[in-house]
C-alpha positions in Angstrom: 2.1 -15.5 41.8 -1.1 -16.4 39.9 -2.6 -14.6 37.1 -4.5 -12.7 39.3 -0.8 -11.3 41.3 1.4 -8.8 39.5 4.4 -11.0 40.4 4.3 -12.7 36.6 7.6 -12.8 35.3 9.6 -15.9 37.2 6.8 -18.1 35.6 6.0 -16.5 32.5 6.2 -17.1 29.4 5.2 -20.7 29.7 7.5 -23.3 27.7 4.8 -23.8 25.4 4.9 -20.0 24.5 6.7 -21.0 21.4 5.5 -24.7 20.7 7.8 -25.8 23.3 11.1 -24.6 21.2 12.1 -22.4 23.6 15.6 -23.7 22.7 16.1 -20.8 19.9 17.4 -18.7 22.1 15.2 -15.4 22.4 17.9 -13.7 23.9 19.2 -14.0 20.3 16.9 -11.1 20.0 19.7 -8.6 21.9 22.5 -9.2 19.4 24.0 -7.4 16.1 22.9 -8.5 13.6 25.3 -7.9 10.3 23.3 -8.2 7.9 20.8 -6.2 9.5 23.3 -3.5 10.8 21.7 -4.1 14.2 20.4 -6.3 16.6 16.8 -8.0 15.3 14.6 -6.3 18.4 15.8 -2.4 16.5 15.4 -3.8 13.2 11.6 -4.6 14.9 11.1 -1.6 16.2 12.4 0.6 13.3 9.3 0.4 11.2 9.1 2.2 7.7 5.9 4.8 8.0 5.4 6.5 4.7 3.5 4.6 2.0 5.8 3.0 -0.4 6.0 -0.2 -2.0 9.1 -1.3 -0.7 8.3 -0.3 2.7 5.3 -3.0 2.5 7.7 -5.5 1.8 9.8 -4.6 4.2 7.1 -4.8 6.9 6.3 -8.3 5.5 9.7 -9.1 6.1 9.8 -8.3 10.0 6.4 -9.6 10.6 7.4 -13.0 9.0 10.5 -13.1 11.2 8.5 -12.7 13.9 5.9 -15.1 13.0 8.8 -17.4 12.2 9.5 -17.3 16.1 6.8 -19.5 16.5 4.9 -17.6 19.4 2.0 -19.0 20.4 -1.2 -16.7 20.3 -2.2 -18.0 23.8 0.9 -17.5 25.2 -0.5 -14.0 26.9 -3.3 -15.3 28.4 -1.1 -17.0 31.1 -0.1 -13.8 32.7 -2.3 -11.3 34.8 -3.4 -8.2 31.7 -1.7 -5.5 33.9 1.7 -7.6 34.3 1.6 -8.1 30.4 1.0 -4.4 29.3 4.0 -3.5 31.9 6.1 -6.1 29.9 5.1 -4.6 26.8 5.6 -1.1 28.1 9.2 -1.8 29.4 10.0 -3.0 26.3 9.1 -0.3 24.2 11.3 2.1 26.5 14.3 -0.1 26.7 17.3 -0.9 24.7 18.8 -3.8 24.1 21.5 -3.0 26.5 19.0 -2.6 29.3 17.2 -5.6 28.2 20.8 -7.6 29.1 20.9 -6.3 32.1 17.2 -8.3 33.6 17.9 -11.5 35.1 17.0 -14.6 32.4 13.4 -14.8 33.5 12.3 -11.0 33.4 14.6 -10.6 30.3 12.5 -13.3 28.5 9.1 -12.1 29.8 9.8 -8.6 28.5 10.9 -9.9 24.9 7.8 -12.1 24.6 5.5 -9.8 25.2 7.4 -7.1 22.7 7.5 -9.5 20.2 3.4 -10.5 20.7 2.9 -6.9 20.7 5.1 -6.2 17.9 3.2 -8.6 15.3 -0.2 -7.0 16.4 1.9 -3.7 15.6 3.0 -5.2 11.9 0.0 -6.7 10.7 -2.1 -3.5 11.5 0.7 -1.5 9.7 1.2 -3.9 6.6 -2.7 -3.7 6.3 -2.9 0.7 6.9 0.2 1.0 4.1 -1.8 -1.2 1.9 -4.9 0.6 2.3 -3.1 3.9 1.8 -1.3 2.5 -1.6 -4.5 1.7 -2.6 -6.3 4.7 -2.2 -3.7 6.5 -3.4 -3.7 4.7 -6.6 -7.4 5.0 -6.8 -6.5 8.9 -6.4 -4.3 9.0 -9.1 -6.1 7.4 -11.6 -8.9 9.1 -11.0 -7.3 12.6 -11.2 -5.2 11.1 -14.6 -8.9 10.3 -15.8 -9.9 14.0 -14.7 -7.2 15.7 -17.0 -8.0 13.1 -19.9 -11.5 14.5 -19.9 -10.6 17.8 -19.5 -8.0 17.4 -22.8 -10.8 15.0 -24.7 -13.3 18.1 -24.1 -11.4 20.5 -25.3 -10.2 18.4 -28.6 -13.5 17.9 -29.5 -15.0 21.5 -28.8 -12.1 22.2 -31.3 -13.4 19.3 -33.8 -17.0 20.2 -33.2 -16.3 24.5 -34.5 -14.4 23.0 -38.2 -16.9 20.8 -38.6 -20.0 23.5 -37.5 -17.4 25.8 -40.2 -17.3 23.3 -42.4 -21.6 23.1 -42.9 -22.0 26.4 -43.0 -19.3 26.8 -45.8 -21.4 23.6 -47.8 -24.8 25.6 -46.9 -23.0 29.0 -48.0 -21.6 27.3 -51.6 -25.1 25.9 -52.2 -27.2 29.2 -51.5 -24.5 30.5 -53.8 -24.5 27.9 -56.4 -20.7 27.7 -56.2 -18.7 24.8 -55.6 -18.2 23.5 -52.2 -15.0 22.4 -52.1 -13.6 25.8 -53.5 -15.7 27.6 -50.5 -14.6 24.7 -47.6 -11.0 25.4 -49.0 -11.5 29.4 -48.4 -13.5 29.5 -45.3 -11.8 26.6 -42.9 -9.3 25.3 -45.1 -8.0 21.8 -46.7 -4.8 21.8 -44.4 -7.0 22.2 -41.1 -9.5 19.6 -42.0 -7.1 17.1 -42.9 -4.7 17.9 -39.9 -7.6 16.8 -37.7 -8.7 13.5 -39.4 -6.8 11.2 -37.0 -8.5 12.8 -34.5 -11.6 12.6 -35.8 -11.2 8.8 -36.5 -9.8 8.4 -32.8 -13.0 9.9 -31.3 -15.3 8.1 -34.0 -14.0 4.6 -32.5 -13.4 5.6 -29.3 -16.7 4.1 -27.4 -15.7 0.7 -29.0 -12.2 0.7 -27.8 -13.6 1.2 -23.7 -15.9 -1.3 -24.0 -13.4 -4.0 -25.7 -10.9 -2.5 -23.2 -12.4 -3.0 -19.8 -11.5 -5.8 -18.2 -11.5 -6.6 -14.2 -8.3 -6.7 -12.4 -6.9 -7.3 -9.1 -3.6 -6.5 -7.7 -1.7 -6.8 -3.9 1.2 -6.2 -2.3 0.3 -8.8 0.4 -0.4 -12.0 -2.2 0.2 -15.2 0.1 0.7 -13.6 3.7 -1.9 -14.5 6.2 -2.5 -11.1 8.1 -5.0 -12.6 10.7 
């Protein structure tokens, strides 16, 4: 029938549904696959979910094999909507063994339509693991940032007492008319003053390291890869 029938799959997909190279061999699709340890329409289907780095990659990889299939984007619009979303939902139900078993025609119509579906599938997860890698990183860093502060407030609370100590020892040996260092040494202590002047030299230098240190930066998991 017509695009308007529901009768779709003894005409469809087209032979222009992959730039006229129908000669591939979809039915390729069904096969083992050895190097994939299963047949390429599993490997599909298996997508990895939590956010990783490798598991981008690895959904690059299947949405470039798809892509490499050569489907053409219009190829849906020569079937009726309702026939197409039937195609798409037999294949998501059926193995590859019960893909074998359609006659030529209807095997090919179902694979089509799981493979157009399936890069819609892949781009939208490549771009929702990216997203997720991202924010996650954001997360981190901003959380690393939160205990740095926490750490950096506490140091100098503890820098800020020996040197408050340390004044009021000077202002004690001057009401006294004795000598400072002898009344610094008693009251806070040579060791403690000295054990802290790295530290006090890190935080004296510290505004001019972040502002020599910030530079933009941009980073992706998806560099070269056309997602639309």
């Amino acid at each position: 029938m017509t695009k308007t029938g529901l009768r779709d799959d003894a005409t469809w997909p087209p032979s222009s549904w992959n730039g006229g190279r129908d000669q591939i061999g979809i039915g390729g699709r069904l096969r083992r696959n050895p190097q994939l340890g299963a047949t390429p329409l599993a490997w599909l289907r298996n997508m990895p979910t939590s956010p990783k780095a490798d598991h981008v990659r690895e959904l690059i990889d299947r949405l470039r094999f798809v892509r490499d299939l050569g489907l053409s984007p219009e190829a849906s619009a020569h079937v009726h909507e309702d026939r197409f979303q039937q195609f798409i939902r037999e294949g998501r139900i059926s193995d590859a063994h019960q893909l074998g078993r359609y006659v030529v025609h209807r095997r090919r119509a179902i694979l089509v339509a799981t493979l157009i579906d399936l890069e819609t599938r892949l781009t939208d997860a490549v771009l929702d693991m990216a997203d997720k890698l991202i924010g996650s990183l954001f997360s981190r860093a901003k959380k690393a940032k939160e205990r740095r502060y926490v750490a950096t407030t506490k140091n100098v609370a503890h820098l800020m007492h020996l040197f408050h100590d340390t004044i009021t020892a000077l202002d004690t040996a001057r009401t006294s008319k004795r000598d400072g260092f002898v009344v610094v040494d008693e009251t806070v202590g040579w060791t403690k003053l000295l054990a802290v002047e790295a530290e006090v030299r890190e935080l004296a230098i510290l505004p001019q390291k972040i502002r020599c240190s910030v530079r933009p930066t941009v980073t992706t998991h998806c560099a070269g890869l056309r997602l639309s």
